[in-house]
C-alpha positions in Angstrom: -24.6 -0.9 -5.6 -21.2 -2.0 -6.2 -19.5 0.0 -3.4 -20.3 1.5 0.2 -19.4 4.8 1.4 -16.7 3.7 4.7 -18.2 6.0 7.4 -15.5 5.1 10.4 -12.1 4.6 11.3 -11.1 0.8 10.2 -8.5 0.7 13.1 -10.1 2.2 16.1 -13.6 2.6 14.5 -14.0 6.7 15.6 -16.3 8.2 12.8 -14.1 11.5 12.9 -12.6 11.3 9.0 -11.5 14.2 7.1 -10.7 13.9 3.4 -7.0 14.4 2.2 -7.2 13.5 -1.4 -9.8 13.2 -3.5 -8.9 11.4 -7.2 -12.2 11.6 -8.6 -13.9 8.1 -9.6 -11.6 6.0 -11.7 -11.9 2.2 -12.8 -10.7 -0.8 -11.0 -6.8 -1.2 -11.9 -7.1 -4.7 -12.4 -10.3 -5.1 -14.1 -8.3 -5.2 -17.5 -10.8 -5.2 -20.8 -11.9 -8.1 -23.4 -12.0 -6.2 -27.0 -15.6 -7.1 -26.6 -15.7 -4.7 -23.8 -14.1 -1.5 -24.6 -17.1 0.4 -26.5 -19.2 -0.6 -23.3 -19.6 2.4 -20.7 -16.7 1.5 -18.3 -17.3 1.5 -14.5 -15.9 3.7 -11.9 -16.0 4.1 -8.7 -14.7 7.3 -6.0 -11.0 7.4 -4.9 -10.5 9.5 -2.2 -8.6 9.1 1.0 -9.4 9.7 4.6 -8.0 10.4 7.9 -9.0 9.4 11.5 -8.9 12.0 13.3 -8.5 9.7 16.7 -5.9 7.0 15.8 -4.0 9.1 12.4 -5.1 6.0 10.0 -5.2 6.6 6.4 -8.1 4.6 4.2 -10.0 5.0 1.3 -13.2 6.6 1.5 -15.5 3.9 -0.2 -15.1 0.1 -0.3 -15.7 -1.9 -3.5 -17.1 -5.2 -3.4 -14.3 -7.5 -3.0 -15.6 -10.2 -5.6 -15.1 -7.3 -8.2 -11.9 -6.8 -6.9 -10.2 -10.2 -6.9 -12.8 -13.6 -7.3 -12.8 -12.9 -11.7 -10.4 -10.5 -12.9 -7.4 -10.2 -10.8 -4.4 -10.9 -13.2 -1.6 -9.8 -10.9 1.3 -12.3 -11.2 4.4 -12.2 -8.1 6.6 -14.5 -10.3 6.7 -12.1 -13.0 8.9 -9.7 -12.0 12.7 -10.6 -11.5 13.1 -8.3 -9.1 10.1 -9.5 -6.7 11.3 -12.7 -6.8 14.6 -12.3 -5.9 13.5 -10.5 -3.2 11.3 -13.0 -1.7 13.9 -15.8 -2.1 16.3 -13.9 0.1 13.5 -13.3 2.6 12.3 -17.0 2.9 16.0 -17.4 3.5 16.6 -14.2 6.2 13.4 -15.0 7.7 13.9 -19.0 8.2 17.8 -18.2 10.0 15.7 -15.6 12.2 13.2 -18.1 13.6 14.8 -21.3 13.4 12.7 -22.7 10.7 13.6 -26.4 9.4 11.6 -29.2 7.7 9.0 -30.1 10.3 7.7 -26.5 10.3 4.2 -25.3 8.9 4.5 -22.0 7.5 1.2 -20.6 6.2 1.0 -17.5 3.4 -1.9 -15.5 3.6 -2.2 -13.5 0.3 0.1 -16.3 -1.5 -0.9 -15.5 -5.2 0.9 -17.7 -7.6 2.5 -19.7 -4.5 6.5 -18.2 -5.6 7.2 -17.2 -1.9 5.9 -21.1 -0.7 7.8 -22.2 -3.5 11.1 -20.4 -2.4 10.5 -21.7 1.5 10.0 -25.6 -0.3 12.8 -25.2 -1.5 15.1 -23.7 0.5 14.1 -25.2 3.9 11.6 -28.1 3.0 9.3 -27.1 5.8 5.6 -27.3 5.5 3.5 -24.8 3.6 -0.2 -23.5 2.9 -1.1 -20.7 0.8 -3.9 -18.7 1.1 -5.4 -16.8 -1.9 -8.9 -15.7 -2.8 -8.0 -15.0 -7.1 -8.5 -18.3 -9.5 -6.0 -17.7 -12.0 -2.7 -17.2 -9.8 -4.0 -20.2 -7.5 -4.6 -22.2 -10.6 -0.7 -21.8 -11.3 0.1 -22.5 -8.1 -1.4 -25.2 -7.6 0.1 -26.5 -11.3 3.6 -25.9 -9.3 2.5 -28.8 -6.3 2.1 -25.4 -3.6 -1.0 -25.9 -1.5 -3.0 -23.8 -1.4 -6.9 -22.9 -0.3 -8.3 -20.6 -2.8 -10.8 -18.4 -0.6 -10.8 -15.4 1.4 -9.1 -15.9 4.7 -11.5 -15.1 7.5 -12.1 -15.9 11.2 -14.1 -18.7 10.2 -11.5 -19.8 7.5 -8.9 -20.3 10.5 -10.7 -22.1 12.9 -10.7 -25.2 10.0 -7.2 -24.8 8.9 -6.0 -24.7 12.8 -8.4 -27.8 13.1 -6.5 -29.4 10.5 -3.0 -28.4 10.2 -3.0 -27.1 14.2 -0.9 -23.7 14.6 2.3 -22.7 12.2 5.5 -21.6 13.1 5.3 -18.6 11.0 2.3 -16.5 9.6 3.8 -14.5 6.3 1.6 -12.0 4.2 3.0 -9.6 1.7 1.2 -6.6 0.5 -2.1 -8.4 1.4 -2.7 -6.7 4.3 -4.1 -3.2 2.9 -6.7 -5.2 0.7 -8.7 -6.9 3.2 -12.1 -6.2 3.4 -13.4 -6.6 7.1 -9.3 -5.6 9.0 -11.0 -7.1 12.7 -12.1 -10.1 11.2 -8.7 -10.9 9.1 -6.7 -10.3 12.3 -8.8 -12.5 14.5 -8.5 -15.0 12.9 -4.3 -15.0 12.6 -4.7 -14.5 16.2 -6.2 -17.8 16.5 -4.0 -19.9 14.1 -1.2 -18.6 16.3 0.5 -19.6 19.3 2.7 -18.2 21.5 5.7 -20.1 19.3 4.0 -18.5 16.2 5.8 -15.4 14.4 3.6 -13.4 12.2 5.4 -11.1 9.7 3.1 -8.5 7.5 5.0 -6.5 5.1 2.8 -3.4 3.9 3.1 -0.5 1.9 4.5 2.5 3.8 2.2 5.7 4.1 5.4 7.5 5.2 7.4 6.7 2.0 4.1 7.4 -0.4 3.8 10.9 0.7 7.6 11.5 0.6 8.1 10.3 -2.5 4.4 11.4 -4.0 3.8 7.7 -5.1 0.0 8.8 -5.1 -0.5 5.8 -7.9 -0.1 3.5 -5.1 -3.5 4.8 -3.9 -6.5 2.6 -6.0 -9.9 0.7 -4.7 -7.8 -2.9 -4.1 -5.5 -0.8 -1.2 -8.3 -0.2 1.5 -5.7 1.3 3.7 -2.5 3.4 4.2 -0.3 1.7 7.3 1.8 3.6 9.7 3.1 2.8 12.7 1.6 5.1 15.0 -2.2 3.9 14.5 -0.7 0.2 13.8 0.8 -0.1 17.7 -2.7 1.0 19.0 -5.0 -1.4 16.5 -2.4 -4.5 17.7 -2.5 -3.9 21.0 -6.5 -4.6 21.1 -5.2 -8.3 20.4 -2.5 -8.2 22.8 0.2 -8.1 20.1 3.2 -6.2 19.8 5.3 -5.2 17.4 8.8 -6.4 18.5 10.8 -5.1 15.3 10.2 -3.4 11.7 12.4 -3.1 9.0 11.7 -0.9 6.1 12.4 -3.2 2.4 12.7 -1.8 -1.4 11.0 -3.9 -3.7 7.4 -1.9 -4.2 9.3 1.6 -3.8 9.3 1.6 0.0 7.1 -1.2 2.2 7.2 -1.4 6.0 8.0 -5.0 7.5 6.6 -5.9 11.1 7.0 -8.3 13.4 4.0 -9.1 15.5 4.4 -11.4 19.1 1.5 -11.8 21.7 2.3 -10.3 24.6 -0.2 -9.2 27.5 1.8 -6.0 28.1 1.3 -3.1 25.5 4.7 -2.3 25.3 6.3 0.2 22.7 9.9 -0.4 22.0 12.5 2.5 21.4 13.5 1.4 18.0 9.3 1.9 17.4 9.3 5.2 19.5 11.5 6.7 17.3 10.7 5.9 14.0 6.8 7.2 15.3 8.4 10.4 16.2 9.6 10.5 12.5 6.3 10.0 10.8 5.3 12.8 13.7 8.0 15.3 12.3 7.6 14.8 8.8 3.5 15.9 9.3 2.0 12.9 8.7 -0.9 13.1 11.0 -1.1 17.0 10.2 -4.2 17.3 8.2 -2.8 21.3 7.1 0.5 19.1 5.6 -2.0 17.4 2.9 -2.4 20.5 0.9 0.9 21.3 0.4 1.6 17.7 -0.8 -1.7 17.8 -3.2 -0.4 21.4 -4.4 3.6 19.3 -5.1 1.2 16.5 -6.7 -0.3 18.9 -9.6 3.0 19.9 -10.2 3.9 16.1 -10.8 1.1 16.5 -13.5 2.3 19.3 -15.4 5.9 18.5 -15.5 5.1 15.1 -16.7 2.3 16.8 -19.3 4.7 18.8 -20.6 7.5 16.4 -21.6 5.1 14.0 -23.6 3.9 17.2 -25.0 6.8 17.9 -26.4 7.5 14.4 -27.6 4.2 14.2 -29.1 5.0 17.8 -31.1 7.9 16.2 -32.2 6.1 13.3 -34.1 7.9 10.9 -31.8 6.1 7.6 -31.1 4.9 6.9 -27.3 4.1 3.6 -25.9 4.4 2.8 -22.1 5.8 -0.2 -20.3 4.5 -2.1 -17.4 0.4 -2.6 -16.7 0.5 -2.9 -12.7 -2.6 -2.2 -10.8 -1.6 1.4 -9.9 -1.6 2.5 -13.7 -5.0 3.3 -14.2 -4.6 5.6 -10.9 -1.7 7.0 -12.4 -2.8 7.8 -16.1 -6.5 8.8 -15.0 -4.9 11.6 -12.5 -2.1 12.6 -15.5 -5.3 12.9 -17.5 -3.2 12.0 -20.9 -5.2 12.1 -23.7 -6.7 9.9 -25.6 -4.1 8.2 -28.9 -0.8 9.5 -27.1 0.0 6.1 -25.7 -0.1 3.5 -28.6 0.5 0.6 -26.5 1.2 -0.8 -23.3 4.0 -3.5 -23.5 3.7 -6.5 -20.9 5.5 -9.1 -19.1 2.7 -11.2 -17.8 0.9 -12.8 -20.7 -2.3 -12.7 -18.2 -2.4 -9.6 -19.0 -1.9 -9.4 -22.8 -4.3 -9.0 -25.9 -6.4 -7.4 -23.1 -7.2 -3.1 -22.6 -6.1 -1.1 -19.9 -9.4 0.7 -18.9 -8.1 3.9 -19.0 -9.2 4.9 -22.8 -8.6 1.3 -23.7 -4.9 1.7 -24.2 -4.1 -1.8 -25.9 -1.7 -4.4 -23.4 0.4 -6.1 -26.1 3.3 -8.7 -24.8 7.3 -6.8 -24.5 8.7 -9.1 -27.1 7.1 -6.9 -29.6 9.1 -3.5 -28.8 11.2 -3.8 -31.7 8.2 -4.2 -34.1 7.2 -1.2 -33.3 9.7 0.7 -32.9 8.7 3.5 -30.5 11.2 6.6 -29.6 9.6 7.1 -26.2 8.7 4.4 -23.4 7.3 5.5 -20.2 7.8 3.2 -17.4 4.2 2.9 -15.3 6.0 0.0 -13.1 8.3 3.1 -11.6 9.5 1.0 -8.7 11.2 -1.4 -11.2 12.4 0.8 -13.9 16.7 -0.1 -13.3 15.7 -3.5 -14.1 13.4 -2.9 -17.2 16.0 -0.4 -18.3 19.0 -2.6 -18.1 16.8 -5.6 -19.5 15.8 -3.1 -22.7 18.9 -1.8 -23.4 20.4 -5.1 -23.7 18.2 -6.4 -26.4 17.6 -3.3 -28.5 20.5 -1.0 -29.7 18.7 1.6 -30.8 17.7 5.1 -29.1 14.9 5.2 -26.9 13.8 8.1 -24.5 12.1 6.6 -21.3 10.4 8.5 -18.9 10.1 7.5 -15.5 6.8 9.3 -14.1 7.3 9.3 -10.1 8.5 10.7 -8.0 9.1 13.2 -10.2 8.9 12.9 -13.5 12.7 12.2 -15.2 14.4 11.2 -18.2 16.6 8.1 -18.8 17.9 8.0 -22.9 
């Protein structure tokens, strides 16, 4: 079987879970179609969340094999949006003025993709780098760009050879990595031991807090294993002696959560942690009863957003959607559209195109061929970028287009 049923806590490893969603089985949002493929019986696989009842960790309730996930079909491209990059730039810049980085430095990326973070820190500080990444293709073009980089899954047994060889780094860097790790114990013992008490680890992770504030419930799919908050986060560090000395909450993927991990014998909690804990507390968070409310607001989400492409569609208007990230198929297989509303998907990342999103094989066709087609309505599925795709649209075409904008609650933009 291609998945396991996760029967424990991956933090604190109680077995006390209780299901707070439960999106029925959908396919894997980045196992994009061949034409070949799409008359073949498409896999799926459950999408449900759980909490621990013991620490107040969110995860999924199954676990797909990760070689499905990542090793053969993983198309996800960093450099691709303008937005992403900029903001990485800027961090490799914030980040290397905070620590003191310069050129003799090692700084190592675990979860480096297509190496434009590495690529930012080359060039902006000439220190040292190493990627990390486990997916062919966006190692392949990493590689093409001089980045080093090991293409494997990092492990315990991964960092005892690159410690041997490159000793410890200066700073340990993943982005949005974190969630998708298979074995979380493992992955962390092992950046325990490539550190040293000069090494500064920064994970930035997508914030459980903000999802459920915001409804982003299309953030939830098989690749995200987990749902990080602070308050089982401290507790799950501390086993390693870490702390987290400082967070900052960033923009770029709607609303991430940024820590900063030292070693540190004594488990301390600082007051600018306390606090924002006490937060996550307030809003319900850890209150199982506050899930039903928010999957009650999340069927509303559904009809409101039914409705308007129900009117468009009475209207004769033509629909096509912009934007094939990972969380789309979560998205349109919880909408439930129907099958030949959505003629096409457009696309940035040419990785991506002449391929099928596997949600009724919507076609992925490259953005340079909007005009062509000529469609009245464009819904945005990469939400957390839409200023930028709408700016970047309404400078090239000067005609009227009606874009919807599905989360956090579905809104018009003509």
């Amino acid at each position: 079987m291609n998945y396991k049923k996760i029967n424990h806590c991956r933090l604190c490893k109680s077995k006390k879970l209780l299901k707070i969603f439960d999106l029925s089985k959908t396919p894997i949002g980045n196992n994009l179609l061949k034409k070949n493929q799409i008359k073949k019986k498409i896999d799926k696989y459950p999408l449900g969340v759980n909490q621990c009842s013991n620490c107040g960790h969110h995860q999924l309730s199954v676990s797909v094999n990760k070689k499905l996930l990542y090793a053969k079909n993983y198309t996800y491209l960093t450099s691709i949006s303008p937005v992403f990059r900029e903001y990485l730039d800027s961090y490799s810049k914030y980040i290397a003025k905070k620590i003191k980085l310069d050129q003799k430095d090692l700084v190592i990326e675990i979860g480096s993709n297509d190496g434009t973070l590495l690529k930012s820190f080359k060039k902006n500080i000439g220190c040292k780098i190493l990627g990390i990444d486990p997916s062919k293709e966006p190692s392949k073009i990493a590689k093409k760009n001089n980045i080093n980089v090991i293409n494997s899954f990092f492990s315990f047994e991964l960092a005892k050879k690159i410690k041997k060889k490159y000793n410890s780094p200066k700073l340990i860097t993943t982005h949005n990595t974190f969630a998708h790790v298979e074995n979380i114990h493992d992955f962390f013992k092992g950046i325990e031991y490539l550190s040293d008490d000069n090494t500064q680890i920064v994970i930035e992770i997508g914030y459980w807090l903000k999802v459920m504030k915001n409804y982003w419930f299309d953030t939830i799919y098989h690749e995200h294993h987990d749902y990080y908050s602070l308050k089982p986060l401290v507790k799950f560090f501390h086993q390693y002696n870490y702390n987290i000395i400082d967070f900052k909450i960033t923009k770029p993927q709607g609303g991430s959560l940024m820590i900063f991990l030292r070693k540190n014998n004594k488990n301390i909690i600082y007051t600018k942690i306390k606090k924002q804990i006490l937060k996550e507390i307030s809003f319900g968070l850890y209150n199982i009863n506050n899930y039903k409310k928010i999957n009650d607001k999340l069927k509303y989400v559904r009809n409101s957003f039914i409705n308007k492409l129900t009117y468009y569609k009475k209207r004769g208007f033509k629909i096509d959607a912009y934007g094939s990230p990972t969380k789309a198929v979560t998205l349109l297989s919880f909408l439930k559209i129907p099958k030949n509303i959505i003629r096409f998907i457009y696309e940035d990342n040419k990785l991506k195109c002449n391929l099928y999103n596997p949600y009724n094989n919507i076609p992925i066709i490259h953005s340079s061929k909007i005009l062509q087609n000529d469609p009245d309505v464009i819904i945005i599925l990469a939400w957390n970028f839409y200023r930028s795709i709408f700016i970047n649209l309404k400078k090239k075409y000067k005609r009227k287009i009606v874009f919807i904008v599905p989360l956090p609650k579905p809104f018009i933009i003509t």
